[in-house]
TORSETOR-48711 format. One record per residue (C-alpha): residue in one letter; y, x, z; residue number from 0. Coordinates in Angstrom, 3 decimals, always signed. Layout:
BEGIN
   residuo         py         px         pz   num
         A          Y          X          Z   NUM
...
END
This chain:
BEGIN
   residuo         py         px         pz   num
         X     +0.000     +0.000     +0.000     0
         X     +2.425     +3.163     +0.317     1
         X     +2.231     +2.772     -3.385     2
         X     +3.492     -0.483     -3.641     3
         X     +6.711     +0.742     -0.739     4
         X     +7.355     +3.482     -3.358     5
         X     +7.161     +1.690     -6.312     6
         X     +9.597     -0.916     -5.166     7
         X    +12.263     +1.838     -3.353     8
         X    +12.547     +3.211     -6.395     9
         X    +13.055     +0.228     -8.616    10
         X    +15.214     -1.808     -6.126    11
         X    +18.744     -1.344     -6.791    12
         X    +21.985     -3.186     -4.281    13
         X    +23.599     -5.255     -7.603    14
         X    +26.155     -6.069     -6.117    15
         X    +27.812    -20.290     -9.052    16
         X    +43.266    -36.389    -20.450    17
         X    +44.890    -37.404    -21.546    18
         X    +46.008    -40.609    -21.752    19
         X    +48.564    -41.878    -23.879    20
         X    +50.294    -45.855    -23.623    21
         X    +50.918    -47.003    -26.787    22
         X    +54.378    -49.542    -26.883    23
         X    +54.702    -51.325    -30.360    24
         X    +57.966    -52.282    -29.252    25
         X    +58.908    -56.474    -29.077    26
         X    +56.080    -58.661    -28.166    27
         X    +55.187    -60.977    -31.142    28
         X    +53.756    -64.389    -30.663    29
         X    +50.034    -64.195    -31.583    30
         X    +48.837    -67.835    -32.502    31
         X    +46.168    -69.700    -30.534    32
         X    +42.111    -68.417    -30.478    33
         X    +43.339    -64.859    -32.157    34
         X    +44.680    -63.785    -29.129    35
         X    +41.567    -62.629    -27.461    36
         X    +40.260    -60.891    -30.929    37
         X    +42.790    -59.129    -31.716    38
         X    +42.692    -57.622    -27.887    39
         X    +38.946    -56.617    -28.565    40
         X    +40.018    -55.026    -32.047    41
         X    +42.598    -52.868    -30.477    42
         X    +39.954    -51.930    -27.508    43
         X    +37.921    -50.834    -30.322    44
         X    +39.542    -49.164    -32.515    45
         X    +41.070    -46.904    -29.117    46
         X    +37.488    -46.647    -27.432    47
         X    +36.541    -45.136    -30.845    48
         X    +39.620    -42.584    -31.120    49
         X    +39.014    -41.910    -27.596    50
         X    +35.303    -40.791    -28.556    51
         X    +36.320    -39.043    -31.596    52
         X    +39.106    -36.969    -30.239    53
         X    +36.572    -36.073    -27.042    54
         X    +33.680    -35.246    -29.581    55
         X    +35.958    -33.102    -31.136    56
         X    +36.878    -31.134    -27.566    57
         X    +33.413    -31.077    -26.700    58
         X    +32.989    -28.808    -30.253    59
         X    +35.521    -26.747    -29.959    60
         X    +35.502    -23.301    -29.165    61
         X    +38.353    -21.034    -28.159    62
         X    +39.848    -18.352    -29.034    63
         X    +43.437    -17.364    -26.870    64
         X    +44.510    -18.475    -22.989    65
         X    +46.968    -18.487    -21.370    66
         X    +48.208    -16.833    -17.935    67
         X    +48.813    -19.257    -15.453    68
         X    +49.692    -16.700    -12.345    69
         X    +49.012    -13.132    -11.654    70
         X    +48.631    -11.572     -8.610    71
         X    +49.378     -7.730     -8.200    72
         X    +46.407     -6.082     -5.769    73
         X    +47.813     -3.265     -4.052    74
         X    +44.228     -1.216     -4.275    75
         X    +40.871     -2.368     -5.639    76
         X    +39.479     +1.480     -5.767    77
         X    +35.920     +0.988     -4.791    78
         X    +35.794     -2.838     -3.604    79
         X    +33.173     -5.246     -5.023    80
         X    +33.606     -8.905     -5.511    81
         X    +31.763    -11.599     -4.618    82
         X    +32.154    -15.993     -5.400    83
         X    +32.492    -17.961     -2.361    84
         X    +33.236    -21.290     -2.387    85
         X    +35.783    -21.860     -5.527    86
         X    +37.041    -18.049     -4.306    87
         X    +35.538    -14.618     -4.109    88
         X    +34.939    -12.203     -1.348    89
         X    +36.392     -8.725     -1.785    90
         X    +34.722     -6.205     +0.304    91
         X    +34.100     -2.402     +0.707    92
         X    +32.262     -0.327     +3.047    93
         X    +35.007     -0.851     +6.029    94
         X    +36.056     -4.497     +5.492    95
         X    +35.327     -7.876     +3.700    96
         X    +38.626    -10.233     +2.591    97
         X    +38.522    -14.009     +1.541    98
         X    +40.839    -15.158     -0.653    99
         X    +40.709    -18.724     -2.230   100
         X    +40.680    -20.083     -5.729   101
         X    +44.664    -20.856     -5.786   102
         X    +44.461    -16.632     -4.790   103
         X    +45.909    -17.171     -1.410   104
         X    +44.152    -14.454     +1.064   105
         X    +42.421    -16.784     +3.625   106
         X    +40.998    -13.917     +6.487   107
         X    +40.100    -10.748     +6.858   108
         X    +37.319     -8.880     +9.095   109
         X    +36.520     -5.288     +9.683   110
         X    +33.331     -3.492     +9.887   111
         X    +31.332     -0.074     +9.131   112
         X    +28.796     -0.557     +7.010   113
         X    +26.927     +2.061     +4.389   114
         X    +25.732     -0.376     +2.338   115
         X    +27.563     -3.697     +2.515   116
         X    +25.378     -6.479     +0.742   117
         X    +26.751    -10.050     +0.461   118
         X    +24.874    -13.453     +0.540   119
         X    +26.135    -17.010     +0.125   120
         X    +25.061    -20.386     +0.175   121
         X    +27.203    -23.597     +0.098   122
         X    +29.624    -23.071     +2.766   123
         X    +28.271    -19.315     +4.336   124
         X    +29.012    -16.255     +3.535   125
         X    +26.850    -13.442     +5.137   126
         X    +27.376     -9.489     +5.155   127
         X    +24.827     -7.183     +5.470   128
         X    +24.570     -3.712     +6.003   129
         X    +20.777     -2.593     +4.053   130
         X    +18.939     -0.263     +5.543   131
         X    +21.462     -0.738     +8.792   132
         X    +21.243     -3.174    +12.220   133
         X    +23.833     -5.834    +11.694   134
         X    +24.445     -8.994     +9.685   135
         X    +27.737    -10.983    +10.158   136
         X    +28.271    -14.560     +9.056   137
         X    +31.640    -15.862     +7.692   138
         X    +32.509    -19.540     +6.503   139
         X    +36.131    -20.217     +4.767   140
         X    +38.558    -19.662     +7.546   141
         X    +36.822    -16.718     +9.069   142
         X    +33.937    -14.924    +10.886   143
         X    +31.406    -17.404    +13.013   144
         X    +28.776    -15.044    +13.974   145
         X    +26.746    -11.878    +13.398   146
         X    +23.045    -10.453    +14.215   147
         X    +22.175     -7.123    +15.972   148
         X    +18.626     -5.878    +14.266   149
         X    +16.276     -3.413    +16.264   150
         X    +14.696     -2.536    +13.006   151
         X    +16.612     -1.446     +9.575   152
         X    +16.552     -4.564     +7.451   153
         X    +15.481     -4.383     +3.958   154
         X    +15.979     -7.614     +2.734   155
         X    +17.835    -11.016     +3.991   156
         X    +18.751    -14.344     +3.184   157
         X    +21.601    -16.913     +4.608   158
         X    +21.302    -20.686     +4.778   159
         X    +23.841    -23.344     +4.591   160
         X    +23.476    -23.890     +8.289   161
         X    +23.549    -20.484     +9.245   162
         X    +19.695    -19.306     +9.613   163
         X    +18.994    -16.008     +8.467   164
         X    +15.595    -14.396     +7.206   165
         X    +15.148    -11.143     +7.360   166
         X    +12.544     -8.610     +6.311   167
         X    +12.929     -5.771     +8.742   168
         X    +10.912     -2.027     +8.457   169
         X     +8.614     -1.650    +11.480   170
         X     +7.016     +1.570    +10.522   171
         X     +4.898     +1.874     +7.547   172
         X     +4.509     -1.893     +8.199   173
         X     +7.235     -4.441     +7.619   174
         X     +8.291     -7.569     +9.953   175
         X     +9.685    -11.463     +9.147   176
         X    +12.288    -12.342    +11.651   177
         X    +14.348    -15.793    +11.501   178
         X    +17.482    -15.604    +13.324   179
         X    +20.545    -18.014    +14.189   180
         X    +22.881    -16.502    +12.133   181
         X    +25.796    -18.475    +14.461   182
         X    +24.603    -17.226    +17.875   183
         X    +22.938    -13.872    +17.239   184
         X    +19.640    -15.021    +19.007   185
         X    +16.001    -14.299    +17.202   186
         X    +14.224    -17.592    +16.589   187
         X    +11.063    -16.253    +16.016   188
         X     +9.160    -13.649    +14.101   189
         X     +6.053    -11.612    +13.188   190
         X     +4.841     -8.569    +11.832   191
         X     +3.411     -8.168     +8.504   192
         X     +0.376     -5.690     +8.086   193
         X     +1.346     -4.524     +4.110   194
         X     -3.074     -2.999     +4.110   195
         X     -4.435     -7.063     +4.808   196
         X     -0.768     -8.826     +3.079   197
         X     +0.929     -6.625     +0.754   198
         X     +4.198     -5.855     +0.786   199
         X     +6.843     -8.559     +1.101   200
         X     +9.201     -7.257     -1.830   201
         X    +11.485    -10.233     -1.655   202
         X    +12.125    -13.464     +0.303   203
         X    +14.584    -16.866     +0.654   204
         X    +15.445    -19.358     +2.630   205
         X    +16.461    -22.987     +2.048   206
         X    +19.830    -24.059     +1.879   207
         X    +18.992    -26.642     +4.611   208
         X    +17.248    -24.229     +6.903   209
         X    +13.714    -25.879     +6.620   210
         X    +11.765    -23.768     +4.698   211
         X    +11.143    -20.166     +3.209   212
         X     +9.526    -18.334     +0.646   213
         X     +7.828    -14.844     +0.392   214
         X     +6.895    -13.036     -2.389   215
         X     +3.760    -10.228     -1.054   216
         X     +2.522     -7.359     -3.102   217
         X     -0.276     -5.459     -3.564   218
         X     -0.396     -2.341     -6.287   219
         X     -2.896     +0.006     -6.397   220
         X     -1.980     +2.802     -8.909   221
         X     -4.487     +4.913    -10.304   222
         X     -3.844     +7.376    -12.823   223
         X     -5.652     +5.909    -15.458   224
         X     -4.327     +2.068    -14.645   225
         X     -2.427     +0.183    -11.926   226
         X     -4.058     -2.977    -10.361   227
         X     -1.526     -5.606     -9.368   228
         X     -1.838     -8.819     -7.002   229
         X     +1.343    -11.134     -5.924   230
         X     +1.062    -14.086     -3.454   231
         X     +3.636    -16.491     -3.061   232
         X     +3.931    -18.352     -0.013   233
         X     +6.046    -20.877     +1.383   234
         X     +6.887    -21.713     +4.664   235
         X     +7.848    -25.077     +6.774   236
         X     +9.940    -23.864     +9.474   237
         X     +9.409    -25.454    +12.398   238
         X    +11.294    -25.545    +15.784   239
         X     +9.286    -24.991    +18.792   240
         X    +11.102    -25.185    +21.754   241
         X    +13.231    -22.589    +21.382   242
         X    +11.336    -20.550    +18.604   243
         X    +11.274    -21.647    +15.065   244
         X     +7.554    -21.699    +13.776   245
         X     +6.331    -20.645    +10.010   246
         X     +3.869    -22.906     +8.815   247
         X     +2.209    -22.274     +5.836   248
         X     +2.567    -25.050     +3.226   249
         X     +2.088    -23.875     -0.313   250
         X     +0.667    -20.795     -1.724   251
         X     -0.342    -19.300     -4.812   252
         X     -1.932    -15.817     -5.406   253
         X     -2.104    -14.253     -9.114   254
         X     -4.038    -11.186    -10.501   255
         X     -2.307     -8.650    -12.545   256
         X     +1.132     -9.693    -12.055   257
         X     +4.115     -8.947     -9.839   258
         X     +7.174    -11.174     -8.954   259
         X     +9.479     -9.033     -7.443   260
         X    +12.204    -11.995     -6.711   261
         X    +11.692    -15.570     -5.370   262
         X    +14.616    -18.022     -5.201   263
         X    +15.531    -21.275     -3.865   264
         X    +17.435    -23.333     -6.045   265
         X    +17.977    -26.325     -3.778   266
         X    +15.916    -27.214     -1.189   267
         X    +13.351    -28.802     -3.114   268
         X    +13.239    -26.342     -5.821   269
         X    +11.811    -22.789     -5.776   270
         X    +11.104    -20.172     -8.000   271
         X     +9.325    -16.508     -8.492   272
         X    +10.211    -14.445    -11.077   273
         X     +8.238    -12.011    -12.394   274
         X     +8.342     -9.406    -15.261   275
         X     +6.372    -11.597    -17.632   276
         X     +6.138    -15.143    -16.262   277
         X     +8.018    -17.530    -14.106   278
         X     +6.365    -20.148    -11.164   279
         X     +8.329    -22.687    -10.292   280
         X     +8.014    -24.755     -7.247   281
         X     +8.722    -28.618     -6.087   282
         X     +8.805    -30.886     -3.409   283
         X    +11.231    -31.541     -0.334   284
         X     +8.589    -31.806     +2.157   285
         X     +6.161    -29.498     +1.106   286
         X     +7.045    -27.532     -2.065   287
         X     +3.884    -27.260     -4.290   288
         X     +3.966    -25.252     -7.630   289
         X     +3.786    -27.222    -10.609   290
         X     +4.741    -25.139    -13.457   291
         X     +4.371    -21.573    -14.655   292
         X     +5.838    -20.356    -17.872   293
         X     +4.494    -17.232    -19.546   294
         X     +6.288    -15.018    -22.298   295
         X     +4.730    -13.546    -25.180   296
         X     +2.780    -10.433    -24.602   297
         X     +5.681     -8.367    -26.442   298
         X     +7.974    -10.197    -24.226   299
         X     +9.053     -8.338    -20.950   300
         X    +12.091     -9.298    -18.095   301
         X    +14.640     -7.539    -17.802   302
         X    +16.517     -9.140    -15.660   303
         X    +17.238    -13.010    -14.214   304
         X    +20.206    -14.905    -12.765   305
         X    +20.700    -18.527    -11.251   306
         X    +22.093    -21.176    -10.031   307
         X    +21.322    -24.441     -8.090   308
         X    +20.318    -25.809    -11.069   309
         X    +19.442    -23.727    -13.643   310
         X    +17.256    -20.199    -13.967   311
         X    +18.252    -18.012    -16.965   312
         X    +16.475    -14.464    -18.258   313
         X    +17.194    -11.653    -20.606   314
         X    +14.179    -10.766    -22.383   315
         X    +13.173     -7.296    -23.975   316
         X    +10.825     -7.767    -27.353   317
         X     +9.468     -5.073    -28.850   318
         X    +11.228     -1.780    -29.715   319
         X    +14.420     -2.588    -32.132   320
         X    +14.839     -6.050    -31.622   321
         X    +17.590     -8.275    -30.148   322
         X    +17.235     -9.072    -26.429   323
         X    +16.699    -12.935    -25.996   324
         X    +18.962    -15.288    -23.337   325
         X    +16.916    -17.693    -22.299   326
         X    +17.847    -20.704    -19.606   327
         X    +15.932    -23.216    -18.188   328
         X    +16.631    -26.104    -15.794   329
         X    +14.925    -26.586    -12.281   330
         X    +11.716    -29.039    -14.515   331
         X    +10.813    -25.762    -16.594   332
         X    +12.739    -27.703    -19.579   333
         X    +14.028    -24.745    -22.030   334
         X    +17.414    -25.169    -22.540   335
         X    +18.134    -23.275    -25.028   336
         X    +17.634    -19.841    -26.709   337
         X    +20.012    -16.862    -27.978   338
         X    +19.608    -13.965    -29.106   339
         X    +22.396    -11.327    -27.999   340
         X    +24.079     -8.858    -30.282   341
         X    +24.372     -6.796    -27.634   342
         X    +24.183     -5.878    -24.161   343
         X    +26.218     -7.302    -21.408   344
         X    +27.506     -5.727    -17.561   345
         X    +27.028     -9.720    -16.168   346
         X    +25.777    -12.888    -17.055   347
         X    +26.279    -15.597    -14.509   348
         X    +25.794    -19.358    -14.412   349
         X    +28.140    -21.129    -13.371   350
         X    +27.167    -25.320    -13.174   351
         X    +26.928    -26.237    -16.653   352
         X    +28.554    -22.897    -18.185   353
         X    +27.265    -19.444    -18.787   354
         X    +29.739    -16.157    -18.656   355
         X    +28.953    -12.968    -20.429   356
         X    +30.591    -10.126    -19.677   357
         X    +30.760     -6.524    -21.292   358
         X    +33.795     -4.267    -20.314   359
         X    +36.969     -6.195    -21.755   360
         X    +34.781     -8.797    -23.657   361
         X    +34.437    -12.236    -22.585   362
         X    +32.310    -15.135    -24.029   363
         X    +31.099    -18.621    -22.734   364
         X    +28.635    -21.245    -23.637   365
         X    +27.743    -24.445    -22.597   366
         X    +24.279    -24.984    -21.432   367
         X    +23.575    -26.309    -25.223   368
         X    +24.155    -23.100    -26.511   369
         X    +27.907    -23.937    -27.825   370
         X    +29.952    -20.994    -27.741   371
         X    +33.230    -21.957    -25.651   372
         X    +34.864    -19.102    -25.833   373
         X    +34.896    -15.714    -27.259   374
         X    +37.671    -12.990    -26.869   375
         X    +38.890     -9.756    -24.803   376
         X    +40.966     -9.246    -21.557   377
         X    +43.076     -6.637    -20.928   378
         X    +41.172     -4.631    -18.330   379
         X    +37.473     -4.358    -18.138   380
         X    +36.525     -7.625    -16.174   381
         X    +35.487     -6.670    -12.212   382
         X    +34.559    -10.694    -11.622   383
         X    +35.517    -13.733    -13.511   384
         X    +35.050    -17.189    -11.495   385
         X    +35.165    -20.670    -13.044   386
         X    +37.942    -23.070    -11.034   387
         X    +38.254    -26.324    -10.388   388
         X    +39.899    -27.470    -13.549   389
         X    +38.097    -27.604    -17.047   390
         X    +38.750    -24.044    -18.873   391
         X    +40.228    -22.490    -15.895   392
         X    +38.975    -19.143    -14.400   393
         X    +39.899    -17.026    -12.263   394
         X    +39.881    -12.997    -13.751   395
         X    +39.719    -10.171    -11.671   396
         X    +40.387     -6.464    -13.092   397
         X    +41.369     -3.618    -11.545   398
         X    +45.414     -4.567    -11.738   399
         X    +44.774     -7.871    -10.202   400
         X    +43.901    -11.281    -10.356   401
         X    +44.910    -13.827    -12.795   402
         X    +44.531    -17.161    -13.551   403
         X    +44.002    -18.238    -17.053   404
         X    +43.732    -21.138    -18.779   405
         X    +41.860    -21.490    -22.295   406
         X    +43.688    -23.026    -25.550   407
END
């Protein structure tokens, strides 16, 4: 199993969701007796139809200039990072984390020392973690509400919406599950996890409602001729008990010759793993039970996958010379659609029903149907770019600052 700890330390890598016009046709004009009531539903209509032709042609349209709607000067972004939060973004570095909201007003600030700062969120929490450190500190939108003081160095961890945090600690050459209360610093409950009889849990996630968890286990045994691979999914109910919170096991599924490095939650009842050549998804807000499991061609590898709490999208290597293929699917397994990109991209996100590419200055965005909303260059190579509340409004973030824009 040391094999399968050094396989994934090397591979793991910190990365840092109208018009309406009046028409007046001036003096009223008598309208005899019985046509009154057609001509009303003539003019309703004829307006319901220019209505649906003039959105039809929005909804085709794709854009090519915006507009600047504010910019904001930062007085130093030299080594921060940026992560969404709540219609925002966090900016944080090794010695602090800052909130500031989508209409870029700076909300809070905390300090902290951390070597390598790693950001969660879900819904309303923000957590900050410091990987292969002792401490994890919880944050909502007007400031910090808790934090948790680890014995062990944690490897992995994952907030809820109500503040429970998992967290894969390193106990030796063995690892350890711990669930804590994110709020109040207290341990609700843990185990150890022998990596010789389980494997070794490379990833894991928690609900957004707390109530259950998922934990992707490996097991590689390389040999210099071949390397055997197992993966076993589980998922958890967590139960409170007293004043512990119990896993149960609910669901599982173990498959030969295969890894899935990364398991997700979507909502609460929808769960994923994600592996190099196939996908499981999971369903079910009681007991989540897998139901689906797409595998690529055999030329087809991963190369990488994002989310959000609907969708799941990939970018897939075929073989040598050919175009990478964007793939997205929704929550059911249902392909949405299929692109193949000219080239290669520094982030893809999903954002509700849009998806952002990114590659230094370059910006482009779809719609979920594979219509290309926009397609242009900033100024400065693009740091983080955030959708905001208003159709074809984002907020940009470069090195000189933030804007808003607005596409036209």
């Amino acid at each position: 199993m040391s094999n399968a700890r050094e396989y994934f330390r090397k591979k793991q890598k910190i990365n840092k969701n109208r018009f309406l016009k009046k028409f007046h046709t001036g003096r009223k004009k008598s309208v005899p007796k019985g046509k009154h009531t057609k001509g009303i539903a003539a003019v309703l209509c004829v307006s319901i139809i220019a209505v649906a032709a003039a959105a039809a042609g929005l909804a085709g349209r794709t854009y090519k200039a915006y507009e600047v709607q504010s910019n904001q000067v930062m007085t130093s972004s030299k080594g921060m990072e940026y992560q969404e939060f709540c219609g925002g973004f966090l900016q944080y570095d090794t010695k602090s984390v800052t909130y500031i909201s989508g209409d870029n007003q700076r909300q809070w600030n905390a300090s902290y020392q951390m070597q390598n700062p790693f950001p969660d969120t879900c819904g309303t929490m923000a957590a900050m973690g410091d990987i292969r450190g002792n401490r994890i500190l919880l944050f909502d939108t007007s400031g910090k509400r808790g934090g948790i003081d680890t014995q062990l160095p944690i490897r992995r961890y994952r907030v809820s919406d109500r503040g429970l945090v998992a967290v894969i600690l390193a106990e030796g050459k063995d690892s350890r599950l711990e669930i804590y209360n994110g709020l109040t610093g207290d341990s609700l409950g843990g185990c150890r996890v022998p990596e010789d009889r389980m494997g070794y849990p490379a990833d894991l996630d928690i609900s957004p409602d707390g109530t259950k968890l998922i934990v992707s286990y490996m097991q590689l045994d390389m040999q210099p001729e071949h390397t055997a691979s197992t993966s076993h999914i589980a998922l958890y109910r967590l139960q409170k008990v007293g004043s512990e919170t119990v896993r149960q096991l609910v669901s599982s599924k173990i498959i030969q010759g295969a890894i899935f490095p990364q398991v997700v939650f979507l909502d609460s009842a929808h769960a994923a793993a994600l592996g190099s050549g196939s996908m499981l998804l999971f369903e079910g807000n009681e007991i989540p039970e897998p139901f689906k499991q797409i595998d690529l061609p055999e030329e087809e590898r991963v190369l990488d996958y994002f989310s959000n709490d609907q969708y799941i999208g990939m970018t897939v290597r075929q073989q040598e010379g050919a175009p990478i293929l964007l793939k997205i699917y929704s929550a059911d397994g249902a392909r949405q659609f299929t692109k193949e990109l000219e080239e290669g991209y520094d982030e893809i996100k999903l954002y509700k029903n849009q998806l952002l590419l990114c590659r230094d200055k370059t910006l482009q965005i779809y719609d979920l149907n594979g219509r290309k909303r926009y397609s242009g260059d900033m100024p400065l190579p693009i740091l983080e770019i955030i959708p905001g509340d208003k159709k074809y409004q984002y907020m940009v973030i470069d090195s000189a600052g933030i804007r808003q824009i607005r596409l036209h």
